[in-house]
C-alpha positions as CSV (number, residue, x, y, z in Angstrom):
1,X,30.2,57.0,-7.4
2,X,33.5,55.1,-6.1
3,X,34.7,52.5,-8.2
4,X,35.1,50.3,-5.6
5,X,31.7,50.7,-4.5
6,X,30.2,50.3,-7.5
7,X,32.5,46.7,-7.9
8,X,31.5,45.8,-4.5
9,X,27.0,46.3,-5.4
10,X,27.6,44.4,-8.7
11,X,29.4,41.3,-6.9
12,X,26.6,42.1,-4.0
13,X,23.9,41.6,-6.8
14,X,25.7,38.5,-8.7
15,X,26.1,37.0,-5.2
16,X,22.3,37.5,-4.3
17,X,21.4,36.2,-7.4
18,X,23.7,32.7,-7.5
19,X,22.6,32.4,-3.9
20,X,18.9,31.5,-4.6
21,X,19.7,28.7,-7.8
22,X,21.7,27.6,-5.3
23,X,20.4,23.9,-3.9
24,X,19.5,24.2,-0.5
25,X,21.9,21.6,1.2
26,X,20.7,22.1,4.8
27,X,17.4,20.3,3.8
28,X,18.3,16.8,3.5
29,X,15.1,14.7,4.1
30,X,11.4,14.5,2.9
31,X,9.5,12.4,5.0
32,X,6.1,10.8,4.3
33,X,3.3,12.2,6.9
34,X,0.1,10.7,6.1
35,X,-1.6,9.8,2.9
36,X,0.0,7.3,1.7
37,X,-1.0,3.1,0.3
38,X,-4.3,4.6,0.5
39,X,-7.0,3.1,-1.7
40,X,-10.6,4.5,-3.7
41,X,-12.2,4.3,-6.8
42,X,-11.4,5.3,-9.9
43,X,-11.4,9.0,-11.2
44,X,-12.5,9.5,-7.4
45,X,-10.3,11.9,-4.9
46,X,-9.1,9.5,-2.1
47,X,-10.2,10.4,1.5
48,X,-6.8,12.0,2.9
49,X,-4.3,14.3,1.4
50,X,-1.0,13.4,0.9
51,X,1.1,15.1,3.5
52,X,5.4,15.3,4.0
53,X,7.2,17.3,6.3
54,X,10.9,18.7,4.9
55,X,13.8,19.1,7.8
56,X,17.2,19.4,7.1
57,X,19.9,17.9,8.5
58,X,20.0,17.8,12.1
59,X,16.2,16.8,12.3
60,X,14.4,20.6,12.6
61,X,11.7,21.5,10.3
62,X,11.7,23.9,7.5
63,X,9.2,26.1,6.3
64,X,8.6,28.3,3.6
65,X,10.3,25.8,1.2
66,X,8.4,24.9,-2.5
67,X,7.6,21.4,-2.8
68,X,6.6,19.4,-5.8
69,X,4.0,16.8,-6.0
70,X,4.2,15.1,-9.6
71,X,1.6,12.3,-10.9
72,X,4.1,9.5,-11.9
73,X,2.1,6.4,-12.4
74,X,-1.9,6.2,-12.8
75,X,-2.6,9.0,-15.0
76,X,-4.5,10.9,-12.0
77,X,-4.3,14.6,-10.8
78,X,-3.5,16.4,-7.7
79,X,-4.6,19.8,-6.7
80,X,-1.1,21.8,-6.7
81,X,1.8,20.8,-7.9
82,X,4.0,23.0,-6.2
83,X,3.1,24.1,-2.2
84,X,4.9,26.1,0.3
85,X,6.2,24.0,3.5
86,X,4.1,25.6,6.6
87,X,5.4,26.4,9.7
88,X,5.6,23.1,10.6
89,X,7.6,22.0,7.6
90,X,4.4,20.4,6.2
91,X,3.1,20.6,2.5
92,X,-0.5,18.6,1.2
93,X,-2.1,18.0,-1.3
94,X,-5.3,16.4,-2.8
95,X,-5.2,13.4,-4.6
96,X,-7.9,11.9,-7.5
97,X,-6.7,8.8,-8.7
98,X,-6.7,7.9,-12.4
99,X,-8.7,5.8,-14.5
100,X,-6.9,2.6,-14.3
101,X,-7.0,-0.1,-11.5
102,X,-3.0,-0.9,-11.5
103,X,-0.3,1.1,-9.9
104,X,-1.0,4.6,-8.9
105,X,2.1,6.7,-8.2
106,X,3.0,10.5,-7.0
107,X,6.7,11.5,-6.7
108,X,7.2,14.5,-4.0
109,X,10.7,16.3,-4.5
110,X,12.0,19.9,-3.4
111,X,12.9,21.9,-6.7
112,X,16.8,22.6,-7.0
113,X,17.7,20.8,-3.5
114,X,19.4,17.6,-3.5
115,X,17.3,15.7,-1.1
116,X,16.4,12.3,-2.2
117,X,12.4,12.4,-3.6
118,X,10.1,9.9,-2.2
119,X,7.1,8.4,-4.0
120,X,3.6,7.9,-2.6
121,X,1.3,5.1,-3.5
122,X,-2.1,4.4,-4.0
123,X,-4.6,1.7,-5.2
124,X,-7.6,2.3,-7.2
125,X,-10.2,0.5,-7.6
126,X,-13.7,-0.1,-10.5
127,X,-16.8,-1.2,-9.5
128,X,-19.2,-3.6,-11.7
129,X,-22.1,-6.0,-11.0
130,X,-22.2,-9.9,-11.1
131,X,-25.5,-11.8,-12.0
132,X,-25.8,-15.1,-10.5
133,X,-27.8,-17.1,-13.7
134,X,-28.2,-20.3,-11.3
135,X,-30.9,-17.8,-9.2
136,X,-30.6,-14.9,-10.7
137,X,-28.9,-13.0,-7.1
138,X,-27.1,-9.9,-8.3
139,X,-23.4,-8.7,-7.0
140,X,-21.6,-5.9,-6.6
141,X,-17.9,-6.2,-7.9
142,X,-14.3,-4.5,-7.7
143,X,-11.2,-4.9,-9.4
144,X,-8.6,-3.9,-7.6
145,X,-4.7,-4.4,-9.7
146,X,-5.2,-7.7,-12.0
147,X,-7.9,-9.2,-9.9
148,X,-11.5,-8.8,-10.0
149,X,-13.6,-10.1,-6.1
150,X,-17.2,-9.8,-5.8
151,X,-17.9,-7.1,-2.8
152,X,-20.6,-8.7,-1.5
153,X,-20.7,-12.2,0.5
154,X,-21.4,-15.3,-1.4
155,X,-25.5,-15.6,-1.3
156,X,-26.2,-19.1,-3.2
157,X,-28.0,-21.7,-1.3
158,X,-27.0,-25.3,-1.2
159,X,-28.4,-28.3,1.4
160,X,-26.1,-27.8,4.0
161,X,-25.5,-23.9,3.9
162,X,-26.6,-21.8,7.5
163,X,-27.5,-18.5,7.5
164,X,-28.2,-16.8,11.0
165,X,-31.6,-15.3,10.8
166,X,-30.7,-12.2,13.2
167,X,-29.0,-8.8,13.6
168,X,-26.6,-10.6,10.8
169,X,-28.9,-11.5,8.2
170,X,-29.4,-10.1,4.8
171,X,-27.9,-9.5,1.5
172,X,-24.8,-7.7,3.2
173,X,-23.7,-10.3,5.2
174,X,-24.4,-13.6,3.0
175,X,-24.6,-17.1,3.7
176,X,-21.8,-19.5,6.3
177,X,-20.8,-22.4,4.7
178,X,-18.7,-25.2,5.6
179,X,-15.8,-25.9,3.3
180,X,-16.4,-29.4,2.1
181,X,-20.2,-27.8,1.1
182,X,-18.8,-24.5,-0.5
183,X,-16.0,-26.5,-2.4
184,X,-18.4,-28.9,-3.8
185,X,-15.9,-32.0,-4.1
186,X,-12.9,-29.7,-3.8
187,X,-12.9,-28.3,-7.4
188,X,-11.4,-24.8,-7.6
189,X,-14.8,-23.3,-8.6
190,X,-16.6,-24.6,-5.6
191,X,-20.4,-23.1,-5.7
192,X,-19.1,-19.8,-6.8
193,X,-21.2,-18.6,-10.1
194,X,-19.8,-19.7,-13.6
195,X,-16.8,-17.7,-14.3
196,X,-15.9,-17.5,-10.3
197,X,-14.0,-19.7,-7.9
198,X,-13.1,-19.6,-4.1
199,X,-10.1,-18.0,-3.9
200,X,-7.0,-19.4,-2.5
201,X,-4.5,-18.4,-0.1
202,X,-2.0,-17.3,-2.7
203,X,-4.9,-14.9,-4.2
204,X,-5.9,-13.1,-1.1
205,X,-2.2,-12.7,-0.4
206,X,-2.5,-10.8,-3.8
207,X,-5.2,-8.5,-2.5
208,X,-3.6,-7.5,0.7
209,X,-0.4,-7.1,-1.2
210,X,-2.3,-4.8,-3.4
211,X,-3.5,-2.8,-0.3
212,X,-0.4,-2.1,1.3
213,X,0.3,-5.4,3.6
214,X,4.5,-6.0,3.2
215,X,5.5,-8.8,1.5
216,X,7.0,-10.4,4.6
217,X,3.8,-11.0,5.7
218,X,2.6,-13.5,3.1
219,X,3.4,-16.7,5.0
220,X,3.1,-15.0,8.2
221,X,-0.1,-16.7,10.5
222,X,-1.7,-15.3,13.4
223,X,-2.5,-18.2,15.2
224,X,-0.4,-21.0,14.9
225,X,-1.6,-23.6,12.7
226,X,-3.8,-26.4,14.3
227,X,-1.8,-29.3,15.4
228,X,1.0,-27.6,16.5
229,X,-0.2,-28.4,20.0
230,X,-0.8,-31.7,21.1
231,X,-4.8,-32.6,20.6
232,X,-7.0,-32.8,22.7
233,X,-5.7,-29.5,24.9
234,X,-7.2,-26.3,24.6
235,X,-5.5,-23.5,24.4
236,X,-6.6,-19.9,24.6
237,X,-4.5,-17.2,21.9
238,X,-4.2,-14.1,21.1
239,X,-4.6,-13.9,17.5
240,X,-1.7,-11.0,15.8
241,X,-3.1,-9.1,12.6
242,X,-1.1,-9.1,9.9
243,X,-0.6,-4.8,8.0
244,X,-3.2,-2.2,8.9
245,X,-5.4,-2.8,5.2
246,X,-8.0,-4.3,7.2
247,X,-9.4,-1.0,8.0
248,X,-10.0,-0.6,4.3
249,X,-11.5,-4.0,4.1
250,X,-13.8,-3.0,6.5
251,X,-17.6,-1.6,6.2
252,X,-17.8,1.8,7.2
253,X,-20.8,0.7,9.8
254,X,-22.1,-2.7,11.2
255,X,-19.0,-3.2,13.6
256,X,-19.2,-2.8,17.6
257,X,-16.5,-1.0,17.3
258,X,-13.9,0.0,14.8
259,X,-15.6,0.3,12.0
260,X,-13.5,0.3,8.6
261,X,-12.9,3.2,5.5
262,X,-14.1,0.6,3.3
263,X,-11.7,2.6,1.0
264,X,-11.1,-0.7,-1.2
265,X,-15.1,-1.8,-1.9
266,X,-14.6,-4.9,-0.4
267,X,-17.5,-3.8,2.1
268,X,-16.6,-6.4,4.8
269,X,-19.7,-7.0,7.1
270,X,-19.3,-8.4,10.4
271,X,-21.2,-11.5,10.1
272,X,-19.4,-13.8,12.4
273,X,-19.1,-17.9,12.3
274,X,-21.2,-20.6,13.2
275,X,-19.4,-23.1,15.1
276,X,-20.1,-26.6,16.1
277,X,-18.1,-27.8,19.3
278,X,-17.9,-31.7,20.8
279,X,-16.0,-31.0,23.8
280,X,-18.7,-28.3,24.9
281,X,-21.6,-30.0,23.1
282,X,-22.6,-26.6,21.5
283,X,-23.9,-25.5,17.8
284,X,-23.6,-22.0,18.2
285,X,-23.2,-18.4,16.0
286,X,-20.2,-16.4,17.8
287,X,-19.4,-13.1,16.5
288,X,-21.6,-11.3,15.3
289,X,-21.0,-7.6,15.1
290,X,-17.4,-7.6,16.2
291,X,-16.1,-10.6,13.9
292,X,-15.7,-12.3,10.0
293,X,-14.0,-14.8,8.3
294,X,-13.8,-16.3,4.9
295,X,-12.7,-19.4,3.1
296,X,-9.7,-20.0,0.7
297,X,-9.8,-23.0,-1.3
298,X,-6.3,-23.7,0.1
299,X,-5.8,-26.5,2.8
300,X,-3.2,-26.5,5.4
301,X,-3.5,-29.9,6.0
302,X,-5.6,-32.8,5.7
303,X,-8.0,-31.8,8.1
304,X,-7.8,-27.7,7.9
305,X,-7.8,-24.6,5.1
306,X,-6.5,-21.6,5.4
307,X,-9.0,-18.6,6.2
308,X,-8.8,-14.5,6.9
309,X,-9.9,-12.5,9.3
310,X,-11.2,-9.3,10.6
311,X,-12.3,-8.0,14.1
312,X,-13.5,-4.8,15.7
313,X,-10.6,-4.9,17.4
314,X,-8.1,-4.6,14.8
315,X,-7.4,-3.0,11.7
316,X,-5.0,-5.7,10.6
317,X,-5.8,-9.0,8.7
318,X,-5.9,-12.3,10.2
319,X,-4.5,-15.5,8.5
320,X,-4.8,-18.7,9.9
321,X,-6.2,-22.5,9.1
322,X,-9.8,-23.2,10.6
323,X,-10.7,-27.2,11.0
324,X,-13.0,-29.1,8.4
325,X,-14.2,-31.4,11.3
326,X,-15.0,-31.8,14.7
327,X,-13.7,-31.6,17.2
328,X,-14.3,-27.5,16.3
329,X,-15.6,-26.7,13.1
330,X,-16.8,-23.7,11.3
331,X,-19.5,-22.1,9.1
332,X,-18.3,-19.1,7.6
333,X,-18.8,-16.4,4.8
334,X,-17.2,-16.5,0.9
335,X,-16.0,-13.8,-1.5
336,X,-15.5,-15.4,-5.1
337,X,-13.0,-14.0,-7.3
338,X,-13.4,-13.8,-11.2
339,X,-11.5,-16.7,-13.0
């Protein structure tokens, strides 16, 4: 065989060779599809796969490219850990979660490329039960991160507590209370169960945080708080939702329309308000089936606290202040938090 030849098929070889441990700079981007800040329970597989999509530089998808998917945080397990882009550029996978309730992490990178990984996240979540001594009512609980909520709406009677005997009654949907009754002389605990308090605005910020809401949202009100118009005026707003977490707030049925995942436990019924009004000389329960709201123990002002939100419309959170008095005021629905 010619020398030359022979030269030229061992370079040809070497070449080949080099070519595939190469990194493959024309991919330059992994981008985050679907699947991620989702939330389920412990040693549980969560409802959607993770999915990313690879394209290189200029925006096109690539296919047939290996992609790895690497628990990092959480101790959990996926299904593969390393998948083939389709011909859409897209590679899944199924996620469990692991056996702890604080930060669950999976790091997706393309083996031998330089392309910056990305890391999905997910929250998971322990169920337990609460017994009420004072009447012996039983609760379900979560903990979701470093807090532990009941997942079922307050249920303890006091004098003044309203419950709407109608399509909203029963355990699911609880009792409405008006703050001054459910604090119980303003102390933190309120007439939450030993052990328990009303949460305040700082510690539902802490669960929506947990559940994917950005931290820019914290302070961030849907309404604008009551008396920043003059008083005595009515005016009609549309209230903004703060994140998309609601949806996993939400019960998975009960709603008009846009029911939740329930993906958290929190197993948010809509249960409406009862609401008292002087100007229309009404005493009426609004709501039900499309609306629900809870307490904080947090006052915005003398004369309001700060509440959430959820609708059938939305699949965001609502934060706002609710009045303590007339001329409006509100009954509406508790979830303690563990001490």
């Amino acid at each position: 065989m010619n020398k030359n030849l022979i030269v030229w098929f061992i370079c040809a070889i070497l070449w080949m060779g080099c070519s595939k441990n190469e990194p493959l700079d024309h991919i330059y981007a992994l981008v985050s599809v679907s699947g991620n800040n989702q939330a389920g329970k412990i040693n549980t597989q969560l409802a959607a796969p993770l999915e990313v999509q690879i394209l290189d530089e200029e925006g096109n998808i690539v296919s047939n490219v290996n992609v790895s998917f690497h628990v990092l945080e959480g101790g959990g397990s996926i299904s593969e850990q390393l998948v083939l882009s389709d011909s859409n550029g897209l590679a899944s996978v199924l996620w469990t979660v692991g056996a702890v309730t604080t930060s669950q992490v999976v790091e997706v990178s393309i083996p031998n490329n330089s392309a910056t990984p990305i890391r999905l996240h997910s929250i998971a979540y322990s169920s337990g039960t609460l017994v009420d001594a004072r009447d012996g009512k039983t609760y379900a609980t979560i903990s979701i991160g470093s807090q532990t909520w009941m997942a079922e709406n307050l249920n303890y009677a006091v004098p003044t507590w309203f419950s709407y005997q109608g399509i909203c009654s029963g355990t699911n949907y609880g009792r409405l209370y008006g703050w001054h009754a459910l604090m119980n002389g303003n102390t933190s605990r309120g007439i939450c169960p030993q052990g328990w308090h009303v949460p305040s605005d700082t510690e539902w910020n802490t669960l929506e945080l947990a559940l994917g809401m950005q931290a820019a949202d914290t302070s961030f009100f849907s309404i604008p708080p009551i008396g920043t118009f003059p008083p005595d005026t009515i005016v009609f707003i549309t209230p903004v939702a703060r994140g998309n977490h609601g949806s996993l707030l939400k019960s998975i049925h009960g709603w008009d329309s846009n029911n939740g995942s329930n993906t958290s436990g929190f197993n948010a019924y809509p249960n409406g308000y009862y609401e008292e009004n002087i100007w229309w000389a009404s005493a009426i329960h609004i709501g039900c089936g499309n609306t629900t709201l809870f307490w904080t123990a947090t006052k915005n002002s003398p004369t309001t606290a700060m509440v959430r939100g959820l609708n059938a419309s939305s699949d965001g959170v609502l934060r706002h202040d609710n009045n303590l008095i007339a001329p409006i005021s509100k009954d509406i629905s508790c979830r303690c938090v563990q001490d």
